[in-house]
N, C-alpha and C positions, 0 to 999 in steps of 0.2 A: 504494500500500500504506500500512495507518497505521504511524504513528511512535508511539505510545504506547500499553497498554494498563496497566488499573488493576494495584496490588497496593496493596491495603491491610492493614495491620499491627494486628491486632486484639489487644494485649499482655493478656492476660490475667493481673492481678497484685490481689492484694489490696486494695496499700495500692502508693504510686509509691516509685519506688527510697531516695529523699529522707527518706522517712517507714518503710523498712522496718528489720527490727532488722539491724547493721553485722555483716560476717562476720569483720571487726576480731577478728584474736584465737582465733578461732577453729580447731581444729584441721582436715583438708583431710576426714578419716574420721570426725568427730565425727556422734553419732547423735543422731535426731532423735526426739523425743516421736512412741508410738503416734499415728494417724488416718490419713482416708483418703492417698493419698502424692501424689495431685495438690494438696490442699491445703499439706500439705506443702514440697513441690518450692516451693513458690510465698516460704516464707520465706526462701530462700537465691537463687532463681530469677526474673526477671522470665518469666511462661511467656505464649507467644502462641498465638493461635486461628489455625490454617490454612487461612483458608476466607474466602469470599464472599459469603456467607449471610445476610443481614440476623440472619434468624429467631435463628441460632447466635449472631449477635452479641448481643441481647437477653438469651439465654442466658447466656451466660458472663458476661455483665458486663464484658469486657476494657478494657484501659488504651487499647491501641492493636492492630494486626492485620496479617498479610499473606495474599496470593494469587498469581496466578501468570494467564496469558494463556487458561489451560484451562478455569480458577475462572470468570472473567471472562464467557467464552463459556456456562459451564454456567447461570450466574445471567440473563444475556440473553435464553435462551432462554426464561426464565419469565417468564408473563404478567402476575404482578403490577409486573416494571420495563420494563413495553412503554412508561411514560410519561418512561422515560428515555432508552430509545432514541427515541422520538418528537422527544425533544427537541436530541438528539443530531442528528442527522438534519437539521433543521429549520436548527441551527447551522452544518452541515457545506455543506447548499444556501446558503445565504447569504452565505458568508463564502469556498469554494471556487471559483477561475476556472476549471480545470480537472475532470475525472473524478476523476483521481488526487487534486488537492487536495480536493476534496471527501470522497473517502473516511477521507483523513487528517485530515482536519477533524474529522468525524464522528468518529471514533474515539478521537482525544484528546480532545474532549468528553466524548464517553462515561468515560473514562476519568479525567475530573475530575469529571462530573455523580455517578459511583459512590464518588468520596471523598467527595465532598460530603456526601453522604445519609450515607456511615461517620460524619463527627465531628460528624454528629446526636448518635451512640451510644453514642460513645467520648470520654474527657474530652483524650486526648492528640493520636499524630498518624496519619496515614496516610501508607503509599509508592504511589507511583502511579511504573510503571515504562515507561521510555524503551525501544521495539521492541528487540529482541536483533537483530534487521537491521542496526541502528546502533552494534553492538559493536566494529567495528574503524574508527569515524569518529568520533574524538574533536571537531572543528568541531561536526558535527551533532548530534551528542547533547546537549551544549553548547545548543544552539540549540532543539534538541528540551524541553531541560528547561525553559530562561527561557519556551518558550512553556506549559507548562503550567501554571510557579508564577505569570505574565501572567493564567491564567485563573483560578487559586483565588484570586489577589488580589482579581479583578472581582467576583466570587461571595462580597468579603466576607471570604476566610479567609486568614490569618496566614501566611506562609509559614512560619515556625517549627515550624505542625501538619505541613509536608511532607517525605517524603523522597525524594527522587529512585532510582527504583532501575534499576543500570546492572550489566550485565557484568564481572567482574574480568578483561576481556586489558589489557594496558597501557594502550592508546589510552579504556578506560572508565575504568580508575583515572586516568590523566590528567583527563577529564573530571569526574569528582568532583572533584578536588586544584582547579581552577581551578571551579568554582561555589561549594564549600565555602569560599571566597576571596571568593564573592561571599554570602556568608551564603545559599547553599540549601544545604541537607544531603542528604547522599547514602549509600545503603545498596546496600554491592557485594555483589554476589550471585553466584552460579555460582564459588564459590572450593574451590578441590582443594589448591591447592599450598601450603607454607609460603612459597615466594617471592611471590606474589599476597599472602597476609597482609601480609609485611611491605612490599611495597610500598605497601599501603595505609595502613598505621600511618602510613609515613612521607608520604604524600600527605597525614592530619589526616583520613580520610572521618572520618562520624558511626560507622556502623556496618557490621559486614560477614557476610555469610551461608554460613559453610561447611557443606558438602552432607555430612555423616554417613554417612547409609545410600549415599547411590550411591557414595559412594568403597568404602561394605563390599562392595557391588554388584560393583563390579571384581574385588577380590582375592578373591571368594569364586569368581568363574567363571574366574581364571588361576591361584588354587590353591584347588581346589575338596578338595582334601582335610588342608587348615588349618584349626585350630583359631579360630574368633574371636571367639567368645565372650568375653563380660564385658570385663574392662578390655582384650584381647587387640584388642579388635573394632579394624579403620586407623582408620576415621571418629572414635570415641572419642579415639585414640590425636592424630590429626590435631588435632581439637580443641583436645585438653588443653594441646597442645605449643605453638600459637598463644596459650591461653590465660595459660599462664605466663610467653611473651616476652613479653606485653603490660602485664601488670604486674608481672615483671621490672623493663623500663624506661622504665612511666611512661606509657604511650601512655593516650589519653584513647577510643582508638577501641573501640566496644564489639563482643563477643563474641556471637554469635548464632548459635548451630548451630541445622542447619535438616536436613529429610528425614529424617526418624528410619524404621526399619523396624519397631522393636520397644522397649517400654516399658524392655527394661534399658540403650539405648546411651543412653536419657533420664536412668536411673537412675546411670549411670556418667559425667553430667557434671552432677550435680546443683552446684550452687555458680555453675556458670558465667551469663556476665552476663544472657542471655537465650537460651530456646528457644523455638523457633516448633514446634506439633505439632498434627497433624491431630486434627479429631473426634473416629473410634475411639481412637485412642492415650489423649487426652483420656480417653476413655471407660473405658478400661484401666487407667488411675490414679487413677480414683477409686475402682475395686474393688479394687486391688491392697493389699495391707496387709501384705506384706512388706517387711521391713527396708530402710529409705533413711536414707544416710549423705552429710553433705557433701564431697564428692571434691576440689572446686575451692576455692582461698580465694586470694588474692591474698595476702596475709599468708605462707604458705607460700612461693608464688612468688619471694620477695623472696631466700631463703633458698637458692635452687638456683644453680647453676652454670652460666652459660647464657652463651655469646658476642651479643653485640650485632653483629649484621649492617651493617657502612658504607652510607651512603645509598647509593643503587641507583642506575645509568642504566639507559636502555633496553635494551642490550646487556648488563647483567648480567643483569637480569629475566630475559629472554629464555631465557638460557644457564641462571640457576638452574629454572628453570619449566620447561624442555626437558630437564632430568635425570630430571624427576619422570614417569615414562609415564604412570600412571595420570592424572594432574592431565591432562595435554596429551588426552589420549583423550577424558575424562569432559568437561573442558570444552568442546570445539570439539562432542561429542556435544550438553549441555547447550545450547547455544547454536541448533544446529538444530532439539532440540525444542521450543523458545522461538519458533522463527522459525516453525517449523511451526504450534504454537498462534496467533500473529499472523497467518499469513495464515489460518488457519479462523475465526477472527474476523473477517477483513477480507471474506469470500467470504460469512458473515453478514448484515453489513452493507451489502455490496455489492448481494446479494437484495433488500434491503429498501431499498434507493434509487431499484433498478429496480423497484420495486411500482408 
């Protein structure tokens, strides 16, 4: 089975965070000058492209980008990057002693041949992500990453354009904490719980990816006759509350909600450090020309009331993340769908070895 499939991070931002106007000061509900409210979003927001797409990357113009094992497979299938799986392929025969090595071969190829082609496009970096197979083996994943940042080195590219992207269960955040030690950077993903946040924070990843809509997901089918709308929505709620312990105190780890279902849980965390959002949504805020206000600001944060969590063992994790149901349900669900999309990529693949 492979060990890696791409996600690339397609930031779509105007101008880089460095060079954007400072939310310094600013009030958390301050309103923004009329226009479309994607461009908008974008002065307070690092906003990302959700997708695979070459084409869409052109489009947008993004900073940088992510995908997911689903994206990966959809883009494969089209005939204009048969000459990457070609080459894929050709890697995977070469370099595999075994069936199984080969196919892993193959796949993590693929899976840096398709970043590669991204920072054609994009001036910053891409995530190319470690199999969710490998989410309770922190050794391997480990191993899984130094071999992919091994191949974008060969290829020329910087590891600094990479982000490794790993599961938040402990054994993944582990694996972040000890690469990010080795200067590769890592973006945890599949996070529900506020204990997963902070265990992250306190690991130093680069960045980390809370799931928005699928946490709404939950609470909207176990109380299906709750209000959740607007600031009400958990995902929103979840966000924000990570957002403020973070600069709160001081953590350098950045903020990235991710899986939105609907333009207002986007609008309801405008300020925050970066969102990642699909096409249509994309699509929807640029039509949208209702009122958008900055919700988030670090500056506010400073000013709340908020306990600092003691660094964590594994046995606290555990016990805090085990309180949260939904986080325990959505994640280990999250992790199968991941695992599911990797082996329909690998059964891909596999077809086309046996050609």
């Amino acid at each position: 089975r492979s060990k890696a499939t791409v996600s690339v991070l397609y930031w779509i931002a105007s101008t880089p965070m460095s060079k954007r106007p400072s939310t310094s000061g600013s009030e958390p509900a301050s309103k923004v000058a009329a226009a479309d409210n994607l461009s908008l979003l974008k002065k307070y927001t690092t906003v990302v492209a959700d997708t695979a797409d070459f084409k869409l990357i052109e489009q947008y113009k993004p900073q940088d980008a992510t995908t997911n094992p689903s994206l990966l497979l959809a883009a494969a299938n089209k005939p204009e990057y048969k000459h990457l799986i070609d080459e894929a392929v050709k890697y995977g025969k070469e370099n595999g002693k075994t069936d199984k090595e080969v196919l892993d071969k193959t796949a993590t190829k693929l899976a840096v041949l398709f970043g590669v082609e991204i920072l054609k496009l994009v001036p910053n970096r891409v995530s190319t992500e470690v199999d969710a197979r490998l989410s309770f083996d922190t050794e391997k994943s480990v191993e899984k990453a130094r071999e992919i940042i091994k191949l974008y080195e060969e290829a020329g590219i910087d590891r600094k354009r990479i982000l490794i992207k790993l599961a938040s269960t402990w054994e993944g955040i582990q694996a972040g904490k000890q690469l990010e030690q080795e200067g590769i950077h890592c973006n945890l993903t599949l996070l529900f719980s506020f204990a997963q946040a902070v265990a992250c924070a306190q690991a130093k990843v680069t960045l980390i990816s809370p799931f928005v809509g699928r946490i709404l997901d939950w609470y909207k089918a176990a109380q299906p006759k709750n209000d959740f709308s607007g600031a009400s929505d958990p995902g929103v709620m979840s966000v924000t509350k990570i957002y403020n312990y973070y600069k709160k105190f001081g953590y350098n780890t950045i903020v990235m909600g991710a899986s939105f279902r609907n333009i207002e849980e986007i609008k309801q965390l405008c300020g925050c450090d970066y969102l990642t959002i699909g096409p249509s949504l994309l699509e929807q805020l640029v039509n949208d020309k209702s009122e958008l206000k900055q919700m988030l600001s670090a500056d506010a944060a400073q000013d709340m009331d908020i306990e600092r969590i003691p660094e964590m063992e594994q046995k606290d994790f555990l016990w805090m993340h085990n309180e949260d149901q939904m986080a325990v349900e959505k994640l280990s669900d999250g992790i199968r769908k991941f695992a599911e999309d990797c082996g329909k990529l690998d059964a891909k693949l596999q077809e086309i070895l046996s050609a």
